[in-house]
VEXLUMDO-835401 format. One record per residue: residue in one letter; y, z, x of N, C-alpha, C, O in turn. Coordinates in nm, 3 decimals, always signed. Example, Ala and Ser with C-alpha at 12.3 -4.5 7.8 and 13.67 -1.06 7.14 Angstrom:
<nodes>
 res     n.v     n.w     n.u    ca.v    ca.w    ca.u     c.v     c.w     c.u     o.v     o.w     o.u
   A  -0.569  +0.780  +1.319  -0.450  +0.780  +1.230  -0.330  +0.780  +1.320  -0.332  +0.846  +1.424
   S  -0.225  +0.708  +1.285  -0.106  +0.714  +1.367  +0.003  +0.787  +1.290  +0.114  +0.804  +1.341
</nodes>
This chain:
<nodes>
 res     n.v     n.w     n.u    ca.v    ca.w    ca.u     c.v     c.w     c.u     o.v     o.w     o.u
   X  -3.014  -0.792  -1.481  -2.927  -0.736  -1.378  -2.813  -0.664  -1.449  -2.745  -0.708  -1.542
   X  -2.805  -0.563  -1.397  -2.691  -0.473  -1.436  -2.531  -0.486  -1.373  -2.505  -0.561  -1.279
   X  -2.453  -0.419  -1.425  -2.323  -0.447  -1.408  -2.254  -0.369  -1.235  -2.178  -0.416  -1.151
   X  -2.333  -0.223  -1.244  -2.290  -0.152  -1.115  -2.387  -0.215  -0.995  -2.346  -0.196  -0.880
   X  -2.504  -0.284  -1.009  -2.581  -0.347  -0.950  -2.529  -0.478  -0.852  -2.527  -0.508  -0.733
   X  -2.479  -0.546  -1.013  -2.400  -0.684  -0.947  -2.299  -0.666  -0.860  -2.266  -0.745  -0.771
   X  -2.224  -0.506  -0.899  -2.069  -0.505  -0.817  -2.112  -0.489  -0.650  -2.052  -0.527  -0.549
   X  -2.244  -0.414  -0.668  -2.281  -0.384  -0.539  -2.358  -0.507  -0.426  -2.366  -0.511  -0.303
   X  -2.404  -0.596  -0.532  -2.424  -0.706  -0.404  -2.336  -0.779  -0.413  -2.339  -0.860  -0.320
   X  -2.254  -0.795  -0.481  -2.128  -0.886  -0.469  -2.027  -0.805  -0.325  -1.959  -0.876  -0.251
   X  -2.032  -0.708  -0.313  -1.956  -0.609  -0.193  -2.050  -0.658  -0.050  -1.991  -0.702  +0.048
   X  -2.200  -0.644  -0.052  -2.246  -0.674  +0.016  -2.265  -0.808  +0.076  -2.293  -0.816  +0.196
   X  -2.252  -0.919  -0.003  -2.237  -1.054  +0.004  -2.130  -1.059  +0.093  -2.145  -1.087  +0.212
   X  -1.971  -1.021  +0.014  -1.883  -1.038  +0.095  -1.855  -0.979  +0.223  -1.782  -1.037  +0.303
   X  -1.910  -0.862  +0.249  -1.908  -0.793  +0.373  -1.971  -0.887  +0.437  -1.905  -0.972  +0.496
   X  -2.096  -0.891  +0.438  -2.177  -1.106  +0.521  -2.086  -1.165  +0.571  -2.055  -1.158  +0.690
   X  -2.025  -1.241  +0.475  -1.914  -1.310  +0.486  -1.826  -1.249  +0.583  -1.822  -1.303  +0.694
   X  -1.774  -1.175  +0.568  -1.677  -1.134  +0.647  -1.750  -1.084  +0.866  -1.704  -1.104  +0.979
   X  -1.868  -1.024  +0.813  -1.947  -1.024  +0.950  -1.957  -1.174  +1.009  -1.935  -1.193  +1.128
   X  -1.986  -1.265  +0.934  -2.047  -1.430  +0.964  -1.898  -1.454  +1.015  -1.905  -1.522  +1.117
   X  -1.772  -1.426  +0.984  -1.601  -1.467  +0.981  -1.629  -1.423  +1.144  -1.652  -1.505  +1.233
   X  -1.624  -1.312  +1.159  -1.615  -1.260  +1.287  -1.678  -1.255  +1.369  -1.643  -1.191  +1.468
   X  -1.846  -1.347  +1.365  -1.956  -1.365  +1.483  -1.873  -1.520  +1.525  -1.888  -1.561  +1.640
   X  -1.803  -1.585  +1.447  -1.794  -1.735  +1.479  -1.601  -1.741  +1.524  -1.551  -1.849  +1.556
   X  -1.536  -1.640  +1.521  -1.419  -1.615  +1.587  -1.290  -1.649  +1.481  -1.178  -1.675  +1.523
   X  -1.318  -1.644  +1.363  -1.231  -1.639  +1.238  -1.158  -1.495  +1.236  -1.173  -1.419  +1.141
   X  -1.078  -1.463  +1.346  -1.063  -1.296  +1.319  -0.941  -1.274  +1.229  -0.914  -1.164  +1.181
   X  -0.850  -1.413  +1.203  -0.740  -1.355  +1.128  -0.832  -1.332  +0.978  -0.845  -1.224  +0.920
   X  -0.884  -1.452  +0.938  -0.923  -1.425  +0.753  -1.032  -1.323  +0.782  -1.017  -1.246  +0.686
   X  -1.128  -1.276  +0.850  -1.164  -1.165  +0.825  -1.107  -1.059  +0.833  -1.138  -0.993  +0.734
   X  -1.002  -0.974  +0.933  -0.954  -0.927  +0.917  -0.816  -0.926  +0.757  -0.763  -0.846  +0.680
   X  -0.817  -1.020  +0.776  -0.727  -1.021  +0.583  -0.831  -0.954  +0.486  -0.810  -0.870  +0.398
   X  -0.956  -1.016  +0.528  -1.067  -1.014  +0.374  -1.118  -0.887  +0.460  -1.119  -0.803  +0.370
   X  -1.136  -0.856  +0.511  -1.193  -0.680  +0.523  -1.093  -0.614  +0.476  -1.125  -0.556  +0.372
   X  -0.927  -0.586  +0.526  -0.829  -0.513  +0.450  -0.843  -0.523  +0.357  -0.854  -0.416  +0.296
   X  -0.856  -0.666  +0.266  -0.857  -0.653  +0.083  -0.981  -0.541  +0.055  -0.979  -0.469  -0.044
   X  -1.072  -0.537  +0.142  -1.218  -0.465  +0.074  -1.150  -0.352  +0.058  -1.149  -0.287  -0.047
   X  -1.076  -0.318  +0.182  -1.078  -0.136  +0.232  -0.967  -0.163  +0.139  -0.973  -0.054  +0.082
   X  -0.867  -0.226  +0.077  -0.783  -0.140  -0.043  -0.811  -0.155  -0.160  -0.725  -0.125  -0.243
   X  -0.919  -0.198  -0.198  -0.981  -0.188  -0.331  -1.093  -0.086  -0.330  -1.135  -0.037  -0.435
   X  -1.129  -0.063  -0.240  -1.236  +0.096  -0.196  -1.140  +0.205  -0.195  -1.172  +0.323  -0.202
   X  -1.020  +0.162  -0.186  -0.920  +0.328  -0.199  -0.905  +0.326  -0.317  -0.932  +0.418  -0.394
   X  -0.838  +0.173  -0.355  -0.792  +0.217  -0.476  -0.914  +0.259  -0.594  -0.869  +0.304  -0.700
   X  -1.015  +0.251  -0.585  -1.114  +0.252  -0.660  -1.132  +0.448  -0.630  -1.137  +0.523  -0.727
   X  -1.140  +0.496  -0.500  -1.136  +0.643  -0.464  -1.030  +0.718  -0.529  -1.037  +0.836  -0.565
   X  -0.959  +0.661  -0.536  -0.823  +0.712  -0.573  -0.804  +0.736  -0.736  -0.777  +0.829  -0.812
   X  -0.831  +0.616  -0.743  -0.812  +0.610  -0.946  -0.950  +0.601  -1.010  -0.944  +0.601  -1.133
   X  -1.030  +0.596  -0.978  -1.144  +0.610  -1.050  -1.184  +0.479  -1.103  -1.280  +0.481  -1.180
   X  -1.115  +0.328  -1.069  -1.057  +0.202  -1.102  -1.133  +0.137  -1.014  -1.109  +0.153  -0.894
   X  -1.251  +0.041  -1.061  -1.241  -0.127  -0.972  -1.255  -0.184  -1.061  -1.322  -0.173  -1.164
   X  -1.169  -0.269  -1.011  -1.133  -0.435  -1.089  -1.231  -0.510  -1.074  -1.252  -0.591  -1.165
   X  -1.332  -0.511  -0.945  -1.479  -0.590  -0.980  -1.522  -0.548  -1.086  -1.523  -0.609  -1.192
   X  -1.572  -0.413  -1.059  -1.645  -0.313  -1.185  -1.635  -0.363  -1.300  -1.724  -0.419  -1.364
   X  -1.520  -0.343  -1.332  -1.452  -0.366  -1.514  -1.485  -0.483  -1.538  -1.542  -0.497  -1.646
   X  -1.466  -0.619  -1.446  -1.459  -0.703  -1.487  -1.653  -0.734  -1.511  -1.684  -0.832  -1.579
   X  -1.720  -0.681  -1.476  -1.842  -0.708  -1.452  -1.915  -0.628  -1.559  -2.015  -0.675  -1.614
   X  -1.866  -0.501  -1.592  -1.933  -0.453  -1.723  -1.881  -0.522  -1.853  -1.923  -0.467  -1.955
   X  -1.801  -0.627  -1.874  -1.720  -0.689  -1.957  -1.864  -0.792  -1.949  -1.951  -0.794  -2.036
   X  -1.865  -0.860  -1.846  -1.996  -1.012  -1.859  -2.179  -0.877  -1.849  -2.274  -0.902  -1.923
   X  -2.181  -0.790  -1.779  -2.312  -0.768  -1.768  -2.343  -0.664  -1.822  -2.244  -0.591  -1.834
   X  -2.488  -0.595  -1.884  -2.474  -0.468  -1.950  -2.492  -0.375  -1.832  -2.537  -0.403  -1.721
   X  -2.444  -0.243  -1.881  -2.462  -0.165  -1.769  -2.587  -0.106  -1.761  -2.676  -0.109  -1.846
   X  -2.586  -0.031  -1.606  -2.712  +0.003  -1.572  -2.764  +0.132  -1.682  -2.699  +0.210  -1.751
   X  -2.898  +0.115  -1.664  -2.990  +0.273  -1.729  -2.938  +0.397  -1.674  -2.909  +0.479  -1.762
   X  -2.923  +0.425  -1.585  -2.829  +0.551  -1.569  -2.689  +0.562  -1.590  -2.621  +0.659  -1.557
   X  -2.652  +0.467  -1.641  -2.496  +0.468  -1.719  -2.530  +0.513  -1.829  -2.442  +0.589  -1.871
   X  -2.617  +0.502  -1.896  -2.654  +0.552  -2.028  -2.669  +0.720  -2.045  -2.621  +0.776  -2.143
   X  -2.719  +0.772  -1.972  -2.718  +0.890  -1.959  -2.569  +0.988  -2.001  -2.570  +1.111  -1.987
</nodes>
């Protein structure tokens, strides 16, 4: 498993999470944990920066088209 791979089901996991928060009426912590998503998706648009990312090509190798 690759590093941009992992960041991407780790996003998808937590989005779950956050859908599962809001089928069962948890709307404050999902709404907290969806804002954290959407400002680490800017800040990542913005600066070219995620802190999942980095931290994940640090433990996993990166993918075959990173190589390129």
């Amino acid at each position: 498993m690759c590093a941009e791979s992992m960041q991407r089901i780790l996003i998808a996991c937590v989005l779950g999470i956050i859908m599962g928060l809001f089928a069962v009426g948890k709307m404050q912590i999902a709404v907290l944990a969806q804002t954290f998503i959407i400002i680490m998706m800017l800040v990542w648009a913005f600066t070219n920066f995620c802190p999942s990312l980095w931290f994940f090509k640090k433990v996993f190798p990166p993918c075959p088209w990173e190589n390129r």
